[in-house]
N, C-alpha and C positions, 0 to 999 in steps of 0.2 A: 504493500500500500504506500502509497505517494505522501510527501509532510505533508501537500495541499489534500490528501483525502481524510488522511489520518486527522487534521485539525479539524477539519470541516465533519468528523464522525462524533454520533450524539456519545459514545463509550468515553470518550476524550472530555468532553465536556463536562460530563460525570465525576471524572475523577480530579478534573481540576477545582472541580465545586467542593468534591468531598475534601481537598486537602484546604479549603479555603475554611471551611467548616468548621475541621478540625480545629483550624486558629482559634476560631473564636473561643473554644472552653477554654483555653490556657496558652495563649499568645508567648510568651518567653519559655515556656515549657516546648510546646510544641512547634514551635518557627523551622530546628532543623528537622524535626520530623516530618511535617509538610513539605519542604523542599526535595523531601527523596521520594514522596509522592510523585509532586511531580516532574520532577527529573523520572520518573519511572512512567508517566503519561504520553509526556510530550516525544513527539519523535525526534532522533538522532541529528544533533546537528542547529535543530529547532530553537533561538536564540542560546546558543550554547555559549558565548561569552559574557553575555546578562547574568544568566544561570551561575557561571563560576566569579563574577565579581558579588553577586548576591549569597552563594555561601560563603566565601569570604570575609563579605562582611559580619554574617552570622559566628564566624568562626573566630573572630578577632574580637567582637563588642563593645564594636568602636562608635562614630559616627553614625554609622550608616544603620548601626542597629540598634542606636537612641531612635533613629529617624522612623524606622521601622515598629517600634514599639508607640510613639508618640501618635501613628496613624492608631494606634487599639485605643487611645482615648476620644477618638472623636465619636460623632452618636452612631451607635450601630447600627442603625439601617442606613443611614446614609454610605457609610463606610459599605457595608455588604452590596448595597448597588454600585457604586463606584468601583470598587475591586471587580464583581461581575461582567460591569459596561466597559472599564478601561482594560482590563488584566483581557476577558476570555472574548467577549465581545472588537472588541478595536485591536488590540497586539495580537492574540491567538486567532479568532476565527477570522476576525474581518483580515489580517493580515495575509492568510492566505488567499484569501479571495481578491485580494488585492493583486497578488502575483499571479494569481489565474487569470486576472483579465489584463495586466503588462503583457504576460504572452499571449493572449489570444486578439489583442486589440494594436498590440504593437506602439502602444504610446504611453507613457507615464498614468498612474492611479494613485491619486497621495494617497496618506495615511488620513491627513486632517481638513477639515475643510477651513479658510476662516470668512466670515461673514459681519458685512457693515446693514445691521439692522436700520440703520439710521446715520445721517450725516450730522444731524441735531447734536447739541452739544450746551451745559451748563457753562460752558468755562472755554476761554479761552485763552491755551496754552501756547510760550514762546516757543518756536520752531516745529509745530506741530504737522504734520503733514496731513492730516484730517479733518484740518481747518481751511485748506485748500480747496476741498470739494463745495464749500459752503454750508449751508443748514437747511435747504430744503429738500433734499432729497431722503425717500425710505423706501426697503424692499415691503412689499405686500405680506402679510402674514402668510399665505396662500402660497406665493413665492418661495419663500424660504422653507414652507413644508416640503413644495414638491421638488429644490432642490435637495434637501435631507432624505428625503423617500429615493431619488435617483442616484446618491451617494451609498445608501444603504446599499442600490442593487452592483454599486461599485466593490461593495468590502469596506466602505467607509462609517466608521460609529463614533468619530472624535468630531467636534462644530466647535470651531472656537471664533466668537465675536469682535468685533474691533466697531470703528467708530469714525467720528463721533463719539458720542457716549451711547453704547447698547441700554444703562439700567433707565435710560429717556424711554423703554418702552418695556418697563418691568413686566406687565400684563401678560403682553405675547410672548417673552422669553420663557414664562412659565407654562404658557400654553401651550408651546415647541415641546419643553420638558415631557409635559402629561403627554402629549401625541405622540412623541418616543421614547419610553421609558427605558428602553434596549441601549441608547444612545448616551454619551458623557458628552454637556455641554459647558464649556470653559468662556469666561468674559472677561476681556479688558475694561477695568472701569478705573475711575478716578476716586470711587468708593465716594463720593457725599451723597448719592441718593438710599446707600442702604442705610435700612432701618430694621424698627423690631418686627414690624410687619413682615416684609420681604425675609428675614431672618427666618421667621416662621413657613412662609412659603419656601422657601429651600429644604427643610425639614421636612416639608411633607411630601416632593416631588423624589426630594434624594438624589437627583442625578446633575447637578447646577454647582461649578466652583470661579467664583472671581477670582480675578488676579489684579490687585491694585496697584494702581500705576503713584511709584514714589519716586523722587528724586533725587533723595538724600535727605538731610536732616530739615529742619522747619526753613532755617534762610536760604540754603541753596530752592529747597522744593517749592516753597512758595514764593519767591523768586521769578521762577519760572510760571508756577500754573496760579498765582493768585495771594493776597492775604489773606489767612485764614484757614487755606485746605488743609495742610497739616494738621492740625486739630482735629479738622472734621472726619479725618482718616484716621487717627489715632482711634478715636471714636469708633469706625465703622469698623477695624480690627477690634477692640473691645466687645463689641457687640458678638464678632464671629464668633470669637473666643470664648467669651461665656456662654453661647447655646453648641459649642461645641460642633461647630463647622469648617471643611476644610477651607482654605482660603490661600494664596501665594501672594506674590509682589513683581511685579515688574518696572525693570526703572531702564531708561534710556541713559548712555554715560556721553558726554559731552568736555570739550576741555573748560568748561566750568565745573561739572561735580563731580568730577572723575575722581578726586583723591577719597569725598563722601563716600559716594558708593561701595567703593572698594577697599574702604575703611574696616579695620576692625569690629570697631563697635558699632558700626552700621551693620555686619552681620549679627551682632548681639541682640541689637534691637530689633529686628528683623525674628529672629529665634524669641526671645521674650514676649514678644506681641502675639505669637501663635503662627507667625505663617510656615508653611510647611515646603515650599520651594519659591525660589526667587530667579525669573528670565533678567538677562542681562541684553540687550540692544544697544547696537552702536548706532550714533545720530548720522542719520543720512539726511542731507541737502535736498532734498525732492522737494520740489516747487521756486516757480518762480519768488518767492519773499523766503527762502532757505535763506539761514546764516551760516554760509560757510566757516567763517571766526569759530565755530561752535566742533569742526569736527576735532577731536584730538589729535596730539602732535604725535612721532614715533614711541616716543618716550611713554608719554599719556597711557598708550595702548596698551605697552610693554606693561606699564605698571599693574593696570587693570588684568591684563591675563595672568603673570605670575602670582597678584593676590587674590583672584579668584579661584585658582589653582592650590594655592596654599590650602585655603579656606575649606577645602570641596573634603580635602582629605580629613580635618579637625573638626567641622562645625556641623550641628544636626541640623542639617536645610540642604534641600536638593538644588543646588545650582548649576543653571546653563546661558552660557555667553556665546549668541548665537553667534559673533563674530570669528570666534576663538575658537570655536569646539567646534568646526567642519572637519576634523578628523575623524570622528565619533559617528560620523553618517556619513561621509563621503564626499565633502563639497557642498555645494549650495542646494540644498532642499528645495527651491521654487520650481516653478513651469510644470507644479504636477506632481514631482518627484515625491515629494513627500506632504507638500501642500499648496494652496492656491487661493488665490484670492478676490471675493466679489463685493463691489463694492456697490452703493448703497444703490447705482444707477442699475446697477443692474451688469457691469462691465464685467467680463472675465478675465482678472489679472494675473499674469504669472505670478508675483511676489506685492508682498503689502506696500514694499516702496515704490515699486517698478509700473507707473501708470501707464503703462501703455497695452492698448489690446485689440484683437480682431474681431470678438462676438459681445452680445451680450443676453445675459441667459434670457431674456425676454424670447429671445428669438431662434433659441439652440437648445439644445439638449449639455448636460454633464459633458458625455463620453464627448460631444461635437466640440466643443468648447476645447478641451482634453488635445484633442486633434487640428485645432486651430493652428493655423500658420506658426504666430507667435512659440506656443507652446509647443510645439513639434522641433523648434529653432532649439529650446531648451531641452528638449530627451534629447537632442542629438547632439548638442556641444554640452554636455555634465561630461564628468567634471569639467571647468573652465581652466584650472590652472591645478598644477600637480600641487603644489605648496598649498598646503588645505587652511594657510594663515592666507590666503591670496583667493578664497573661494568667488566673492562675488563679482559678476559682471556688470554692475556699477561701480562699487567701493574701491576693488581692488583693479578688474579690470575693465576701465568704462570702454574702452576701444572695439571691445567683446559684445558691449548692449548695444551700442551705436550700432553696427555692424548689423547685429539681429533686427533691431525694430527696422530700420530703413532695409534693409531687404525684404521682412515681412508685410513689410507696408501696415505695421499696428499704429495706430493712431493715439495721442493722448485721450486720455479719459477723465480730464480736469476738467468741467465744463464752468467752472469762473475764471481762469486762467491757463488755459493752455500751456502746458510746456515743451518746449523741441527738444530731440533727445539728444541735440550737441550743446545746448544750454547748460541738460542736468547733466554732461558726462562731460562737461567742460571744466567742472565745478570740482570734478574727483581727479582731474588728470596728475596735477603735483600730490596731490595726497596720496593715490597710488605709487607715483614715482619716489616719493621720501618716503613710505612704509615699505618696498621690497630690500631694502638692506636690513632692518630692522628683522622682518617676516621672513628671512630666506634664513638670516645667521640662527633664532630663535626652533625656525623649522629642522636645519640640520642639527640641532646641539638633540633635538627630541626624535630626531631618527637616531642618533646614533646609542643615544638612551635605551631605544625599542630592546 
């Protein structure tokens, strides 16, 4: 039997549920014992180097297996559906079916989808790229059903939201939830609209985790998005924290907060507050009102990868620096690969920065969209660059985007300001050129580590 049948078989299913089960009587008792479950489930080969950094951790009870044990305090059912929707749902079954239709469709099937419920926005944040699009544009409830229904028939069960601010339309977010309860749906917010209400509606749908967007400490963060958010954030952490939900952090790093973010005790407080993993993004220039001043310098970068790397190994929080960590998947994730992005018009984006596109689902199908010029540009030049510190075809290599959208004839999808895409890749050329000696010396000293 094939991994793709073997997963896709209810007996598999079975026994990933029973070792999941098991957890729950006696979580620190029984952690390695479920893990030889199912290492005994899954077939051969079947995330096999997850599997041995995750007994490892078990076997050391270090970090990773605070981290591990801190998920047993959250409320149990939402935990049991979330382990269910993420763990057998999205990585086991939808993952094979994701590879079933790579080969049989011959174009990239992310893992995740992300979606701009809305352009609408509380707040108006410096260098935001989401403030580009304007404020009146929204997908249809209906819309964003029937693209989750056509992702499902992809192998896709991960919806992660962006903006605008998505909790501008709490209502429907939770009515997605109820419509697919199979489904893990994750939100970038700014967190000032969660409340005790919304608290209690995550609670009872189970399958709903924000990720709030900080910046650093109160004067870098509010700074940037406003007087007064910080507070309001501290706040909407409190709240997750005591009805015991998961929740994460995402912060953009810029050579303004670079040194915060990457701060110690900016992991501390991060860990203290409850959140349970923190996204790292580097500022990308997209739009014409980008502040370039804002990307960081070689140095900056350097700084920020070694002390989130420090961190990863000591601190109990999941951290990923989507800049940094293209080793870890292979290159630049967009055009499908692993994820994709629609925004509020309805546009099929390769990547959340990269506004340029051929369809929009109004008028196309998933798989069509998938198969779009653009995105076909992208399954066939991954990787872009061997130095997995050099992954994107904006940041690192703009020469690479340029090239793709003006041969595919993909058009901006800014409809208040249009952008050319010699403008946005005009903006990255010396930033590319002064991070490859940085990113080639950093890259060889970690191969030769290997």
């Amino acid at each position: 039997m094939s991994i793709i049948e073997s997963v896709k078989n209810t007996a598999f299913t079975a026994a990933v549920n029973m070792a999941l089960n098991y957890l729950e009587k006696d979580p620190e008792t029984n952690i390695p014992k479920a893990m030889n479950l199912i290492d005994k489930a899954l077939p051969d080969g079947w995330y096999e180097s997850q599997r041995a950094a995750f007994r490892k951790a078990i076997d050391e009870k270090g970090n990773w297996y605070e981290l591990i044990l801190k998920a047993y305090q959250l409320d149990t059912g939402v935990r049991k559906t979330l382990f269910q929707n993420f763990i057998i749902n999205s990585a086991l079954k939808g993952g094979a079916i994701q590879e079933e239709m790579r080969e049989k469709e011959k174009c990239n099937v992310p893992w995740a989808i992300l979606l701009d419920p809305t352009s609408a926005c509380n707040l108006h944040c410096t260098g935001c790229w989401a403030a580009e699009y304007g404020h009146k544009l929204n997908l249809r409830l209906e819309t964003i059903d029937r693209i989750i229904q056509q992702g499902k028939d992809l192998g896709v069960y991960m919806y992660i939201y962006t903006g605008g601010e998505p909790m501008v339309r709490k209502k429907d977010l939770i009515t997605l939830c109820e419509r697919h309860p199979d489904c893990a749906f994750l939100s970038f917010t700014n967190g000032t609209l969660i409340d005790e209400t919304f608290c209690q509606e995550m609670l009872r749908v189970k399958n709903f985790v924000p990720a709030i967007s900080l910046e650093g400490f109160e004067t870098a963060n509010d700074g940037r998005r406003g007087s007064g958010v910080f507070e309001k954030v501290m706040h909407a952490m409190d709240l997750l924290r005591e009805h015991n939900l998961p929740f994460g952090v995402s912060t953009c790093y810029t050579s303004a907060n670079y040194e915060d973010i990457s701060s110690e005790s900016f992991f501390d407080m991060m860990i203290n507050m409850g959140a349970m993993f923190v996204w790292f993004f580097h500022y990308m220039p997209v739009g014409n009102e980008a502040v370039p001043e804002l990307l960081p310098t070689p140095e900056q970068r350097r700084t920020v990868y070694e002390r989130i790397r420090a961190f990863r190994s000591t601190k109990p929080i999941f951290s990923m620096d989507f800049q940094n960590d293209a080793e870890y998947v292979g290159g630049c994730i967009a055009g499908g690969r692993n994820y994709l992005h629609i925004n509020a018009a309805g546009d099929v984006e390769p990547c959340v920065f990269i506004h340029y596109s051929n369809v929009n689902i109004h008028d196309c199908t998933l798989l069509e969209a998938l198969k779009s010029p653009i995105f076909m540009a992208y399954h066939d030049g991954q990787p872009f660059n061997k130095n997995m510190l050099r992954p994107c075809p904006l940041l690192e290599n703009p020469q690479i985007l340029r090239e793709m959208v003006k041969r595919t004839g993909a058009k901006s999808t800014d409809l208040q300001s249009p952008e050319s895409v010699d403008h946005l890749c005009d903006k990255c050329e010396l930033y590319a050129k002064n991070w490859q000696p940085t990113a080639d010396e950093l890259w060889s000293a970690g191969q030769k580590g290997v």
